[in-house]
N, C-alpha and C positions, 0 to 999 in steps of 0.2 A: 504494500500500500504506500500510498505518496501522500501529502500535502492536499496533491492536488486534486482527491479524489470526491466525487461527488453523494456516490456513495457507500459505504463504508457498512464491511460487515465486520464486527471484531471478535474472536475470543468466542465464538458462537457454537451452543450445543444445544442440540435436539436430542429429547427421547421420548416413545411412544412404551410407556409403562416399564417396563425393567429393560427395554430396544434402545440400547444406542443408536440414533439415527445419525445424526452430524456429531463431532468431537474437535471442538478447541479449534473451529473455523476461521479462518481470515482471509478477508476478499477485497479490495478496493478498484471500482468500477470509475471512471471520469465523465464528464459530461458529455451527452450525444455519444457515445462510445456505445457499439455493439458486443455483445459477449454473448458468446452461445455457450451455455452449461452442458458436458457432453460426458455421459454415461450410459454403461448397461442400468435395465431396470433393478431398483432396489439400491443402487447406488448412494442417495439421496439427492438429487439435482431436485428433484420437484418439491421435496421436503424442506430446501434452503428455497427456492424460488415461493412457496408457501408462506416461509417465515419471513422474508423481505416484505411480502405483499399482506402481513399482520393476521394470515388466517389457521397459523398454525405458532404459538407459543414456546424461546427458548426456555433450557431450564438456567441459561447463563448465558453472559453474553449480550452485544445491542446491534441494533441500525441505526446506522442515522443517515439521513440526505441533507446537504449542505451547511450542514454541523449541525445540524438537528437532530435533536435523539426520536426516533420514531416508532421505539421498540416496543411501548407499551400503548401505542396510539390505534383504535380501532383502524379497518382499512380504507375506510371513506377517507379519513383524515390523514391518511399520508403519501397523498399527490399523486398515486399510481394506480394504473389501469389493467386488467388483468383479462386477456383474452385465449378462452378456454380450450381444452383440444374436442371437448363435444360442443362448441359453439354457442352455446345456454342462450339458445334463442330462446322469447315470446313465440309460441307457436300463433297463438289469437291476434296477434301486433303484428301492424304491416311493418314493412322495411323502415318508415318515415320513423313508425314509434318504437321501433325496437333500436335504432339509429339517436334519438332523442330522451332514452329512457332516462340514462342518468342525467342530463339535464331536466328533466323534470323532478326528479329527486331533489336535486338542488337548491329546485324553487325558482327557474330562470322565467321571465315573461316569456309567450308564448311567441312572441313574433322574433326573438333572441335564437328561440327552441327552431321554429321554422330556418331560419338563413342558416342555422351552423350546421343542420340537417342537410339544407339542397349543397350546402360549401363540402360537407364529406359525399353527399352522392358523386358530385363533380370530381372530387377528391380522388373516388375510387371506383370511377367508373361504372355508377349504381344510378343515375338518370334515368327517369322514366320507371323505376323499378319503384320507385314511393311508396303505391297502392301493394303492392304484391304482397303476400305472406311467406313465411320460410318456405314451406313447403312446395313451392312453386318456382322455389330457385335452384341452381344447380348447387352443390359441393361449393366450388369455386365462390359463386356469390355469396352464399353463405357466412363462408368464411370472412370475406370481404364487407359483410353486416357489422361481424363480430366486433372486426378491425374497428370500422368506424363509430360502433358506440364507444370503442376504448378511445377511440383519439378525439370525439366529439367533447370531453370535460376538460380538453389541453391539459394530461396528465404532465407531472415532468420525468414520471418513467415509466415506459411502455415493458411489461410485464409479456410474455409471449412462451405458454404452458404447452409445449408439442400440437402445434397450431395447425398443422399441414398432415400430420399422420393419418387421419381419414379421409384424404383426396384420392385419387388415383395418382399415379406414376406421372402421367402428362400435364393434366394440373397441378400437379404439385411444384413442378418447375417453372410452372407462371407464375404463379403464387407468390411462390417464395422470392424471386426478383423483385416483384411489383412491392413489397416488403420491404426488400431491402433498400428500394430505390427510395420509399417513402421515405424511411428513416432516415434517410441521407439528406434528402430534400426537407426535411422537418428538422433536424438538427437534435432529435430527441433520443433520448437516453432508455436503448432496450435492453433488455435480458431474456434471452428465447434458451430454454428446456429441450432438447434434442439426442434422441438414442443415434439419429445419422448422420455418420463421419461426413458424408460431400456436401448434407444439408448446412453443418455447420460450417463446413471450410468456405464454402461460395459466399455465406452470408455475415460473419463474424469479422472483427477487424480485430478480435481475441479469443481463443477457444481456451474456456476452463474445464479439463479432464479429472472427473471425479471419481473414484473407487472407494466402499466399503465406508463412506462419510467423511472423507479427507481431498483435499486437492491433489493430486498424483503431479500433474505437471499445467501450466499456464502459459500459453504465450501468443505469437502470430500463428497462423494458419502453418505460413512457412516453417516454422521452427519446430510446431510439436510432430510435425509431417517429417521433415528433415532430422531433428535432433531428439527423439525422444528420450526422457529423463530415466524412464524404466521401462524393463521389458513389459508391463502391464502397457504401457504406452505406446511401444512399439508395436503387442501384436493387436490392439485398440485400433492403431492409424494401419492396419493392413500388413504391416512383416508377421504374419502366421505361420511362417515355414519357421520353425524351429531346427536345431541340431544343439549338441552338445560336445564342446572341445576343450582341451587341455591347450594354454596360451602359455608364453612367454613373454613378460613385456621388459624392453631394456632400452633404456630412453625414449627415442622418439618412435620406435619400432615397436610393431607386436608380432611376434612368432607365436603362427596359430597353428600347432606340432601335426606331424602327421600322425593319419590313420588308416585303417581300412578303404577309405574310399575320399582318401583326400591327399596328396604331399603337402609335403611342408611349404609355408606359405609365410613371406613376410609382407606386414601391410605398413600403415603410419598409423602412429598413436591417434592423432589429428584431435588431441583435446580430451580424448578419453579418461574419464579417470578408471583404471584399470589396476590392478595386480595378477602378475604371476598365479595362475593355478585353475580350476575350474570354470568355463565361462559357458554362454548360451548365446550362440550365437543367431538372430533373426533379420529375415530379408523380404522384400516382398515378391508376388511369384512375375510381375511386369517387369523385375529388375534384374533380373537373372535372363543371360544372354545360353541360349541353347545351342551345342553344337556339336558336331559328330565326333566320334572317339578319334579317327586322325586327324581330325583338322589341327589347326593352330594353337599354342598356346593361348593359356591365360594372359591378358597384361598385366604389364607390372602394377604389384597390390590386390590384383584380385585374387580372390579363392577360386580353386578348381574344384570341383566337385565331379567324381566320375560314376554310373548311375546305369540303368537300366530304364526305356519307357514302359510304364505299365498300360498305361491308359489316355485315346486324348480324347477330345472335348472341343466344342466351337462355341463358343459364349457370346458372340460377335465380335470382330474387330483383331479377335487373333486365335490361336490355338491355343489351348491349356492343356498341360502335360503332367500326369503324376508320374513323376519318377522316384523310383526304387532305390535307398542305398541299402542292401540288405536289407533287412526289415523294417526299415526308417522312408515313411514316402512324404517327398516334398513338392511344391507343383512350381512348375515354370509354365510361360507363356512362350509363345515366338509369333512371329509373322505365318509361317507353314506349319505343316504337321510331318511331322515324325515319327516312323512305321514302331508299333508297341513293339517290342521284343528288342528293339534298337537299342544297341550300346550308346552310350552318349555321354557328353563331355557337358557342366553347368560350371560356366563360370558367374561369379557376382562381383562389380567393382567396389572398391574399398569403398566411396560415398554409401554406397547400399546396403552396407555391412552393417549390425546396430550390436553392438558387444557389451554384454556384460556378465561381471560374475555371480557365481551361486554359490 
C-alpha cells in the first residue's frame, strides 16, 4: 500500500463461524484504478469484495476510502455500487425503473430520476429499451441494466461481483470491453471478482491473485503472467506442465542436472531467488517449441526435454500434444501434428522456465 491509495484494506480478517475466510489482509487500491481479484472458488475474492462493499462483517481489521474509515458504515453509506453476477433485476420494473431504482431510494426529484436515466440509457447503449422489462432482454442487456443502476448514484467505486459469468462465450467478450472502456472513460475506481485468467488480464491494469485467504502475488497483467511469485501462481496463469528436478545454482547460473529424459542443462539465474537442491520446474504447453529427435539442438539456456507423443489434439489454432516422459505426461503445442508413437525432442527457453524449490 502507498500514500496514495484510495482505498485501503488493512490488517483485514474474515471468518464464517470457526472458517477462516481472509487472514491478516492488506490491499491498497488508487483512484480510477482497475483491479481484478483472481481466484479458484473458495479462495475468498468474493468474501473480501463483500467486506469492502459493508455486506459481510471483519472480525478485525478496516476500510477506508479516502481516509475515511468505512468499516462499520452500512453499505448505502459508503459511496459504492455493487453489480451482481445474477443481475438482481426488478422483474415487475421496466429498464427506466430498475435503471432509477436507487435514485429513488435516495429521495432524488423525479425529473433529476428521469435525465440521469435516459444519460445511462445513452450511456450504455439501452435507448429505446425504457419501456421493456428484464425478461425481454437479452443476457447482454441485462447485464448492461445492472451496470447502469450501479453507475446511475455516481458511486466513487464500482464494485463488479463475476458480472459476465452467465453470458455466453461471444457476449461475454462484448461485454467485458464495453466495461472496461466505461471505466476508462469514467475515471472510476473498480474492483471486478473473477475465476478467468484472460477475463482479468484484458481488463485489469492490476491482477490481485488470491489463494486459501491471502494475496499469493499482485501486480500488472504482465508481471504475474511473466514473473510469477509461486508455483500456485504459475500453474494459476497457465504453466500446468509440471516436472520435478534436482538444480545446481552457482552465481549467475543454474544447472538443472540430468536425468532420464533430460541432459544436463545450464540456464541464467535471471533474478531467481533459488538454492541448490530440489526444484519444480513449470512451463506453459504454447511455450515449448516441439521437435523431432534428430533435429537440432536446444539453444543456449533452454531445456531439452526428450519424450514420446502419446496423443494429439486440434483445439484451434495449433496442435496439442501429450507427450510421455516415462510415466510423466506433459503437453506441448506446435503449429502441425506429430505422428503418436513419435520420438520427439521439447525444448522450453529459459524466459518460459518458472523454477522453484520444494
Amino acid at each position: 500500500m502507498t500514500g496514495r491509495d484510495f482505498l485501503k484494506v488493512e490488517n483485514l480478517s474474515v471468518s464464517y463461524g470457526a472458517t477462516s475466510v481472509l487472514t491478516d489482509l492488506e490491499l491498497g487500491i488508487g483512484k480510477g484504478e482497475f483491479v481484478a481479484l483472481l481466484g479458484s472458488s473458495g479462495c475468498g475474492k468474493t468474501t473480501l469484495l463483500r467486506t469492502i462493499a459493508g455486506f459481510a462483517k471483519p472480525s478485525k481489521g478496516s476500510v477506508s476510502v479516502a481516509g475515511r474509515n468505512v468499516t462499520q458504515m452500512p453499505p448505502d453509506k459508503r459511496g459504492m455500487a455493487l453489480v451482481f453476477q445474477s443481475y438482481a433485476l426488478w422483474p415487475h420494473m421496466t429498464v427506466a425503473q430498475n435503471i432509477g431504482y436507487g435514485l429513488k431510494l435516495q429521495n432524488r426529484p423525479r425529473a433529476d430520476i428521469e435525465n440521469r436515466v435516459q444519460e445511462m440509457e445513452k450511456l450504455l447503449g439501452l435507448s429505446g429499451f425504457g419501456n421493456r422489462k428484464p425478461a425481454q432482454l437479452s443476457g447482454g442487456q441485462r447485464q448492461r441494466v445492472a451496470l447502469g443502476r450501479a453507475l446511475a448514484i455516481d458511486p466513487e467505486i464500482l464494485l463488479l461481483d463475476e458480472p459476465l459469468s452467465n453470458l455466453d462465450a461471444r457476449i461475454r467478450l462484448t461485454v467485458r470491453h464495453e466495461i472496461r472502456s466505461l471505466q476508462k472513460r469514467l475515471g472510476i475506481t473498480a474492483i471486478h471478482v473473477t475465476h478467468d485468467r484472460e477475463e482479468a488480464m484484458v481488463m485489469a491494469d492490476r491482477i490481485v491473485i488470491m489463494n486459501s485467504g491471502r494475496i499469493e502475488q499482485q501486480g500488472s497483467p504482465e508481471d504475474v503472467y511473466n514473473k510469477p511469485a509461486s508455483p500456485f501462481v504459475a500453474a494459476f496463469m497457465g504453466a500446468e506442465n509440471l516436472l520435478a528436478m534436482q538444480v545446481r545454482v552457482s552465481g549467475e547460473h543454474i544447472e538443472l542436472l540430468e536425468s532420464a529424459f533430460n541432459p544436463s542443462t545450464v540456464t541464467f539465474r535471471a533474478g531467481r531467488n533459488l538454492a541448490s537442491g530440489s526444484a519444480e520446474l513449470r512451463f506453459r504447453a504454447e511455450a515449448a517449441r516441439l521437435s523431432r529427435n534428430g533435429d537440432h539442438s536446444a539453444p543456449s539456456g533452454s531445456l531439452e526435454l526428450r519424450g514420446r507423443v502419446a496423443s494429439v489434439s486440434y483445439p484451434g489454432g495449433h496442435w496439442r500434444h501429450a507427450v510421455h516422459l516415462g510415466s510423466h505426461e506433459i503437453l506441448v503445442d506446435a503449429e502441425r501434428p506429430f505422428d503418436p508413437g513419435e520420438t520427439v525432442k521439447v525444448h522450453i527457453p529459459e524466459p518460459s522456465l518458472f523454477i522453484f524449490n520444494t
